[in-house]
C-alpha positions as a Markdown table, in Angstrom:
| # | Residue | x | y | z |
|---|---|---|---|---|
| 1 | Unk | 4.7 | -0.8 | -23.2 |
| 2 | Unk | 2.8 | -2.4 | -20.4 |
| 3 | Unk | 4.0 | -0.4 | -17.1 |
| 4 | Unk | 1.9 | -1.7 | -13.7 |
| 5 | Unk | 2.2 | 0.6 | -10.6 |
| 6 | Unk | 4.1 | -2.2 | -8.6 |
| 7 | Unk | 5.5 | -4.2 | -11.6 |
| 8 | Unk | 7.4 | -3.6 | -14.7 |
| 9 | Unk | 5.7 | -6.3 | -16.8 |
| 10 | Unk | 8.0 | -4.9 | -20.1 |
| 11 | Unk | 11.3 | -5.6 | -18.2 |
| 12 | Unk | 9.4 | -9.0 | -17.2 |
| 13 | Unk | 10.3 | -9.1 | -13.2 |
| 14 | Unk | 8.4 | -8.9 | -10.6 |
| 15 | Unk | 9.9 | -7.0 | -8.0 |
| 16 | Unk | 8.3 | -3.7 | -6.7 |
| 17 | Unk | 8.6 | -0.4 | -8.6 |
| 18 | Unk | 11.0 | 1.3 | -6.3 |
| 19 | Unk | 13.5 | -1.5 | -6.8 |
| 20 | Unk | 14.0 | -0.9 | -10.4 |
| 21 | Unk | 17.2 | -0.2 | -11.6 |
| 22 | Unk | 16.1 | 1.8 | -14.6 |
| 23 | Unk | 13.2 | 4.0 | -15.4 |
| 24 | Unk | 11.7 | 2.7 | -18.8 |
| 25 | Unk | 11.3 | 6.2 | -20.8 |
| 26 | Unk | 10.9 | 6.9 | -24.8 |
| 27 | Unk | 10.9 | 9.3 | -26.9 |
| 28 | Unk | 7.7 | 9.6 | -28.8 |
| 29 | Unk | 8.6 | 10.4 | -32.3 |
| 30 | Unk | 5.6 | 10.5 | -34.5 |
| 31 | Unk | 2.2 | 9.1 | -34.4 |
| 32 | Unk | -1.2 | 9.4 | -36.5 |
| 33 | Unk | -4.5 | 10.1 | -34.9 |
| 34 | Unk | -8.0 | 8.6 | -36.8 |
| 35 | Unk | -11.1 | 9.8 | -35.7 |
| 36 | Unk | -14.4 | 8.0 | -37.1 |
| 37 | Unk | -17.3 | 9.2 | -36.3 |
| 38 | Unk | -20.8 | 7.0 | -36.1 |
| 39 | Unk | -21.8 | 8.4 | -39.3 |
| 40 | Unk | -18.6 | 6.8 | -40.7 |
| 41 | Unk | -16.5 | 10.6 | -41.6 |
| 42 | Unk | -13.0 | 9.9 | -40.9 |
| 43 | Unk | -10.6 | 12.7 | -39.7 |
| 44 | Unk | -6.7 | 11.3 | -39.9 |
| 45 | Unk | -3.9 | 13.7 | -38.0 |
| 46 | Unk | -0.3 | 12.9 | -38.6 |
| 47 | Unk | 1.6 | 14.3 | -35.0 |
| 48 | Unk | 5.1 | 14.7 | -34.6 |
| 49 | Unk | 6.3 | 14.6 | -30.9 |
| 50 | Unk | 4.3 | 13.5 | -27.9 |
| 51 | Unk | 1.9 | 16.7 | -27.8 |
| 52 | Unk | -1.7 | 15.6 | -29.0 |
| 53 | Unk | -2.4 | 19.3 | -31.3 |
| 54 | Unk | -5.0 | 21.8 | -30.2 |
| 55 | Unk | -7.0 | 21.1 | -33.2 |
| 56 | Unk | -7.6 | 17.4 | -32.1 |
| 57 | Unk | -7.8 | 18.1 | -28.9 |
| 58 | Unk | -10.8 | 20.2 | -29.9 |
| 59 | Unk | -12.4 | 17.9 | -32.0 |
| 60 | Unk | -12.1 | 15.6 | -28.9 |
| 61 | Unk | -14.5 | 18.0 | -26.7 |
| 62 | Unk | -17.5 | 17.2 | -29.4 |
| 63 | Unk | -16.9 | 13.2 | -30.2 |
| 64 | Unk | -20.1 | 11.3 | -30.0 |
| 65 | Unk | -20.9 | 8.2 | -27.9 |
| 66 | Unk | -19.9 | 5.3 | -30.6 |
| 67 | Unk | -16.9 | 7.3 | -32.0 |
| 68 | Unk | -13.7 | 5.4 | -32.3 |
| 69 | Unk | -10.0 | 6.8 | -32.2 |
| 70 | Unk | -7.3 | 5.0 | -33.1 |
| 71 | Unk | -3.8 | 5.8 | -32.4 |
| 72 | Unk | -1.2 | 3.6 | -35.1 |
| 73 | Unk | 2.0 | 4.1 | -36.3 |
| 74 | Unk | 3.7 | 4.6 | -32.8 |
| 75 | Unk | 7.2 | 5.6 | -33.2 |
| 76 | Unk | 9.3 | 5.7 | -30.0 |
| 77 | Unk | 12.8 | 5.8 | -29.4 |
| 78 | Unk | 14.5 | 4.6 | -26.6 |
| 79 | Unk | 17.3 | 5.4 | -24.2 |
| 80 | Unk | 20.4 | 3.1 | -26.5 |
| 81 | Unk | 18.1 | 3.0 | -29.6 |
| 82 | Unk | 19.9 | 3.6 | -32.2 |
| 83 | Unk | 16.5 | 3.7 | -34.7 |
| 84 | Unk | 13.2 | 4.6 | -33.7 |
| 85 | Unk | 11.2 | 1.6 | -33.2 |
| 86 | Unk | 6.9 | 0.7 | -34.0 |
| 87 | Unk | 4.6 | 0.1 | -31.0 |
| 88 | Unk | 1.7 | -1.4 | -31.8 |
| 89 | Unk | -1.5 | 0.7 | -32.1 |
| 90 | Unk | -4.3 | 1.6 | -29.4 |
| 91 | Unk | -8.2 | 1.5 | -30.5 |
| 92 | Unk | -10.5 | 3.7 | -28.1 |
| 93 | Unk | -14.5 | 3.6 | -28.9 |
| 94 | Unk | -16.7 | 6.1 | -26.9 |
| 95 | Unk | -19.0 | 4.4 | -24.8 |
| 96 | Unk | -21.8 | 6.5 | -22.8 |
């Protein structure tokens, strides 16, 4: 979901933020966390729920500069949803 301070891109308009009839909200369901390192070792993290675990979050503090996380197999569920539903996946890579 693409959410803009002023506009709601997702809902497609264009009018400011305040004027939204609806605030877009979702449930996040379950995720999976991959960590790879430069050296190439891969750490993978099946979450459940919108919380990022304490072990990750750890092995966040000590990431090198060229590691890359990804985050895939976002399931969300929406107010009316009857079905969780896929977002697509975010790619982070540590830059210093």
């Amino acid at each position: 979901m693409i959410l803009r301070k002023n506009n709601c891109w997702e809902a497609r308009c264009c009018r400011p933020w305040n004027d939204l009839y609806f605030k877009p909200e979702a449930e996040i369901i379950t995720y999976s966390v991959t960590i790879v390192a430069p050296d190439g070792e891969t750490n993978i993290y099946n979450v459940r729920g919108a919380e990022l675990p304490a072990n990750v979050q750890r092995l966040f503090k000590y990431l090198a500069e060229g590691s890359t996380i990804f985050f895939d197999d976002i399931q969300v569920k929406c107010p009316g949803d009857q079905s969780a539903r896929n977002l697509r996946g975010v790619v982070l890579t540590l830059k210093g």
